[in-house]
C-alpha positions as CSV (number, residue, x, y, z in Angstrom):
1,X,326.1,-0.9,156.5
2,X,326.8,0.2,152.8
3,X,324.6,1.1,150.1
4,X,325.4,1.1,146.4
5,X,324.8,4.4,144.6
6,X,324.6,4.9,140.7
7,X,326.2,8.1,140.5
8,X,324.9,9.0,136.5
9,X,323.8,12.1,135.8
10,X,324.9,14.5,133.0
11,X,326.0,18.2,131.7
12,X,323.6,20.4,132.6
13,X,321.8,22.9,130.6
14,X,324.2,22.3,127.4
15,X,324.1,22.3,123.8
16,X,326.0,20.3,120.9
17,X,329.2,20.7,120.4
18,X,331.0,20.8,117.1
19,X,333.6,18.2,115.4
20,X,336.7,20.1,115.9
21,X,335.8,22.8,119.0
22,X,337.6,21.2,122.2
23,X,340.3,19.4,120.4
24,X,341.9,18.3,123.7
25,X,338.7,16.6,125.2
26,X,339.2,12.9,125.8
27,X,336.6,10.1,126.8
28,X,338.1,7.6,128.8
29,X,336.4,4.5,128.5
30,X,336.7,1.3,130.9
31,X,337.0,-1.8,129.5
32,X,333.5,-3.9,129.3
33,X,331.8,-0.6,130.6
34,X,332.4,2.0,128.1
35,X,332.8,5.9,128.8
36,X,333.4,6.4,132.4
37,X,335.6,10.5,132.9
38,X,336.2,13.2,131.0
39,X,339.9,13.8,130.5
40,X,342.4,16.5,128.3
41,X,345.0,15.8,125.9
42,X,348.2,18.1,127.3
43,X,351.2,16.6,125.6
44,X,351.5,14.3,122.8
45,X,352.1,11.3,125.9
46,X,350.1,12.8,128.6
47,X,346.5,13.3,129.6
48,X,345.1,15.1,132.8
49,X,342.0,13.9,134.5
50,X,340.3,13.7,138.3
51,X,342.1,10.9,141.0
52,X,338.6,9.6,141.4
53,X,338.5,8.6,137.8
54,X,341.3,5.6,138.8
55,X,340.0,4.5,142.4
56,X,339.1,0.9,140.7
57,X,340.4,1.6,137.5
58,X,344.2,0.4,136.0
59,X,345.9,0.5,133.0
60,X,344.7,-2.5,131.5
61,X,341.4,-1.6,131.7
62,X,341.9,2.1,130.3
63,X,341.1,3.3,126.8
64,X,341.0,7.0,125.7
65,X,339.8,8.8,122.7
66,X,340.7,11.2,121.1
67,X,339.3,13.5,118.4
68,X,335.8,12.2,119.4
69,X,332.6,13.8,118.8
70,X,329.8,10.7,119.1
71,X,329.9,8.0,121.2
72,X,328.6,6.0,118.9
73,X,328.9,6.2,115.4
74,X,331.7,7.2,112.9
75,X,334.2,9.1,114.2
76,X,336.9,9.8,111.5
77,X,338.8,12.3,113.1
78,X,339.5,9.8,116.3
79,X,342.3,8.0,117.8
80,X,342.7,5.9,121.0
81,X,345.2,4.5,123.1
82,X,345.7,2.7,126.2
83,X,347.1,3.4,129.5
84,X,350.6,2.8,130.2
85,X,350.5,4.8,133.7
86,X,348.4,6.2,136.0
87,X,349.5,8.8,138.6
88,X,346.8,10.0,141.1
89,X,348.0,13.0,143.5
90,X,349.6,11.1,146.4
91,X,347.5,13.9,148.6
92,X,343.9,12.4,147.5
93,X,341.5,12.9,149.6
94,X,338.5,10.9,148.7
95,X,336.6,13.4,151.2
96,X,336.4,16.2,151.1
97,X,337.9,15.2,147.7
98,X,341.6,17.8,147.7
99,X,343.4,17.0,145.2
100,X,341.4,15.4,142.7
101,X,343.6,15.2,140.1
102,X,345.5,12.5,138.1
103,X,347.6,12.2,135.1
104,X,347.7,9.2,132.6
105,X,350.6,8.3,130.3
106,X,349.8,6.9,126.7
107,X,350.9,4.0,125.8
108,X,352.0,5.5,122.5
109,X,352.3,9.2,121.1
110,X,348.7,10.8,119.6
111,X,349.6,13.2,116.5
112,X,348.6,16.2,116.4
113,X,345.3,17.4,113.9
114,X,342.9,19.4,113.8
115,X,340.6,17.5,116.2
116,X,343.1,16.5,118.6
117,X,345.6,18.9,120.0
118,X,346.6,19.9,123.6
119,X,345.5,22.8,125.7
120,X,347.3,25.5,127.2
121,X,347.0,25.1,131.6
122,X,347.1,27.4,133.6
123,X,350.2,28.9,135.6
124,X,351.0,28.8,139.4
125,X,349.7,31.9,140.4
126,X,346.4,32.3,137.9
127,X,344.1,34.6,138.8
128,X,340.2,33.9,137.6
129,X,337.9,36.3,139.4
130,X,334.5,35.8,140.2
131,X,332.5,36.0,136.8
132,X,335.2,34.9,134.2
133,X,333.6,33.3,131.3
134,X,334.0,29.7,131.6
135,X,333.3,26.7,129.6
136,X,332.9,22.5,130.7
137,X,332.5,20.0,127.8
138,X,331.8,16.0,128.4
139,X,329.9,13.4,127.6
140,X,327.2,13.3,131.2
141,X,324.2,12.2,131.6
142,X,321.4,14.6,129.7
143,X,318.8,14.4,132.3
144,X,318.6,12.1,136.0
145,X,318.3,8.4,134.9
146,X,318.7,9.0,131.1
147,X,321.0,8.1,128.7
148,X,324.3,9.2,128.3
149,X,325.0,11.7,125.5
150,X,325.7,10.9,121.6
151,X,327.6,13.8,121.0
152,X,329.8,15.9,123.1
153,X,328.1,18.5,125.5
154,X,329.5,21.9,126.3
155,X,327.8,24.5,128.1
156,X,329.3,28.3,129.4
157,X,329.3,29.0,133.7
158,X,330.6,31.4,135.6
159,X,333.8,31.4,137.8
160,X,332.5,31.8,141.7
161,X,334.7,33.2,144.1
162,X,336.5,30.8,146.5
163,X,334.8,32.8,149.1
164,X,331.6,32.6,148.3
165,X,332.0,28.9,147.5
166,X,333.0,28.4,150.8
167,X,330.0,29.6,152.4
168,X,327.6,27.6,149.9
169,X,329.5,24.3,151.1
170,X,330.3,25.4,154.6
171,X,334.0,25.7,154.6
172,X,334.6,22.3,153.2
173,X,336.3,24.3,149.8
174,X,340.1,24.6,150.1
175,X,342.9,26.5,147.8
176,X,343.1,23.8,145.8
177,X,339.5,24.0,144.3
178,X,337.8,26.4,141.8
179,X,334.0,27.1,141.8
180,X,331.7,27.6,138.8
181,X,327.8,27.5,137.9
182,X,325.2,30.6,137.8
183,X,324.5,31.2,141.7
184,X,321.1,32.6,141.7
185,X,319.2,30.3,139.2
186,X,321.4,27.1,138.7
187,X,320.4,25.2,135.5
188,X,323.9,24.6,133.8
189,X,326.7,22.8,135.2
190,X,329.0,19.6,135.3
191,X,327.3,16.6,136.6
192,X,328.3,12.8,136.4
193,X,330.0,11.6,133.9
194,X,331.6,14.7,133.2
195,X,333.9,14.3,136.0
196,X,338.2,14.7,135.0
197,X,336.8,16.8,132.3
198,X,338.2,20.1,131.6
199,X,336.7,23.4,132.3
200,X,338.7,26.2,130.3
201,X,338.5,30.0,129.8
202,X,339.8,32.2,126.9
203,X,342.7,34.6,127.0
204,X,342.8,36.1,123.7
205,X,343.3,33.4,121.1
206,X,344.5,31.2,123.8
207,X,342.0,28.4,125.7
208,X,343.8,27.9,128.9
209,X,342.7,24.8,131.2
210,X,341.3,25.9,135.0
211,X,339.8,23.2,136.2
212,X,338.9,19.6,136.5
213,X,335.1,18.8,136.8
214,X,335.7,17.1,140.1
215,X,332.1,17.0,142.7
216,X,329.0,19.3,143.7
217,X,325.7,19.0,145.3
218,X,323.3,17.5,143.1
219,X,323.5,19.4,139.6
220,X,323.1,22.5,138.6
221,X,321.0,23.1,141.9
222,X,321.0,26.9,142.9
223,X,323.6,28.6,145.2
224,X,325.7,25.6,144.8
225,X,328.0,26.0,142.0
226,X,330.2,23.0,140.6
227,X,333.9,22.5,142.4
228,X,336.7,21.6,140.3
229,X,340.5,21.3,140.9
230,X,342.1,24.5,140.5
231,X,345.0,23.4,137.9
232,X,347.4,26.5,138.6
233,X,347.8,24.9,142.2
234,X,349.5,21.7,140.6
235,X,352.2,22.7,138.1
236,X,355.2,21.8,139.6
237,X,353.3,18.3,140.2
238,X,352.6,18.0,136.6
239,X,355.7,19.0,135.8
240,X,357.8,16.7,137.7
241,X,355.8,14.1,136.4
242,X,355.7,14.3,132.7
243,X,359.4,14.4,132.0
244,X,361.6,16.2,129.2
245,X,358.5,17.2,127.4
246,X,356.1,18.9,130.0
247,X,352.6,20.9,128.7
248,X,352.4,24.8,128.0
249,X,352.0,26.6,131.5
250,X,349.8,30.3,130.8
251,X,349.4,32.6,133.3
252,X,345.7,34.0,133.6
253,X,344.9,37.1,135.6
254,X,341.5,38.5,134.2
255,X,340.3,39.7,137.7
256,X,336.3,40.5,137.2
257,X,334.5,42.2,140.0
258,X,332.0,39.5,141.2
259,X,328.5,40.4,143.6
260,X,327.8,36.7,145.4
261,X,324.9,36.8,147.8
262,X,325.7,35.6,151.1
263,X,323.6,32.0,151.6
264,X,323.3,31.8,155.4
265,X,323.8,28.7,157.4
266,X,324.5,25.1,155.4
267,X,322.5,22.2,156.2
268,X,324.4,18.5,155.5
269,X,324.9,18.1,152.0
270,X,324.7,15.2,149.5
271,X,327.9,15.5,147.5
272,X,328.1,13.1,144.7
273,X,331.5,12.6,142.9
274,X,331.5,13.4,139.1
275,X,331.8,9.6,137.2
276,X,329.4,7.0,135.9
277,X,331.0,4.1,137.8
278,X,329.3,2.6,140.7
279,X,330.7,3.3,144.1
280,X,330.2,1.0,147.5
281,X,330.0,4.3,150.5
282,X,329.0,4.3,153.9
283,X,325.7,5.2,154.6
284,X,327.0,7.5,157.5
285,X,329.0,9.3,155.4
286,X,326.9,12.4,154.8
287,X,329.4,13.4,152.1
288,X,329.9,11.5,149.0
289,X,332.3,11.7,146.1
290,X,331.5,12.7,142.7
291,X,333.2,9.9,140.7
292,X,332.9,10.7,136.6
């Protein structure tokens, strides 16, 4: 038996962000659907975005945006393109969701501006402790069942140790996944619609990339942070795959000491992948994705 499940939900606990602020955000949009992931610009050809973004998605039916602040509107600091190619991690695992993380070619060059420029990612070998200030931005759903966003969301959450993580999701986290979201009293995190979005941290004047909003439990629900792709796991991936002209690679290493209470045994969680599209999933699946 299957069931259909809207997966729409939203950034959680946000404000308003500015024309200008996350120059590398893109909205990628299906065809006859409208926005569907979150996505970054990291070269002038490339863009980095979540696996589950492209499940029952191709090229033809791809269009990103860059430079965007409303999703409906004017917009005269935009520019879109299709996709040429999509690449999802040939080690995709649609549960418990390793490796959630794609790249899409464009079909031509983006300029650079003001409004639309690449971010830095972070290096193999990246360390971001446990309380690192971290920031998500997207276009998710405002509130359960509402409407998605006008303009661009971005809200600040904590790094989580891996550890800790763990526990919350009963060992399903691996080394390939970075947790973030305030433990204790939840209320601000990535949510659906957000999902291939990037989540980023500062490093003097540098904004370095270390995730990809990928799938949680519910939304910004207590002692369950969000779980994103950890970036600095995939840079010889990326690399090998965007040619002569690969992105900026940054080592981070701001290690900040981190208290995460201990949250006992873990009953069988509702995971919900991070897109607006609609997905067909077993009902005796107890774990689902969090498709943006």
């Amino acid at each position: 038996m299957f069931i259909i499940l809207s997966l729409s939900y939203m950034i959680v606990g946000g404000e308003n962000a500015t024309a200008g602020a996350w120059p590398w955000q893109v909205s990628i949009h299906v065809v006859g659907f409208g926005h569907n992931c979150g996505g970054t610009l990291i070269t002038k050809d490339w863009v980095l975005s979540a696996a589950q973004c492209f499940q029952s998605q191709n090229e033809s039916d791809t269009v990103m945006y860059f430079g965007r602040l409303n999703q409906s509107g004017s917009n005269p600091n935009e520019a879109s393109r299709t996709a040429s190619r999509i690449i999802n991690h040939p080690g995709y695992v649609g549960a418990p969701y390793d490796n959630d993380i794609a790249l899409v070619q464009l079909s031509s060059s983006v300029n650079f501006t003001d409004y639309i420029r690449p971010v830095c990612l972070a290096a193999a070998g990246s360390v971001f402790g446990g309380g690192t200030e971290s920031w998500v931005t997207g276009w998710g759903r405002l509130q359960p069942g509402g409407q998605v966003p006008d303009i661009l969301q971005e809200v600040m959450i904590p790094i989580v140790n891996n550890s800790a993580c763990a526990n919350a999701y009963g060992g399903r986290i691996t080394s390939n996944m970075i947790c973030a979201g305030l433990l204790n009293q939840g209320g601000k995190d990535s949510c659906q619609g957000d999902g291939g979005g990037p989540m980023v941290s500062k490093s003097g004047s540098l904004w370095i990339q270390s995730g990809i909003v990928s799938f949680g439990k519910g939304c910004a629900e207590p002692k369950y942070p969000g779980v994103y792709s950890r970036v600095s796991q995939y840079q010889d991936w990326i690399k090998s795959n965007t040619g002569s002209n690969p992105p900026g690679f940054v080592e981070f290493n701001t290690e900040k000491p981190t208290s995460n209470s201990n949250f006992g045994s873990v009953p069988n969680l509702l995971l919900f992948p991070l897109s607006l599209t609609f997905s067909l999933i077993p009902v005796s699946l107890s774990l689902f994705l969090k498709t943006v």
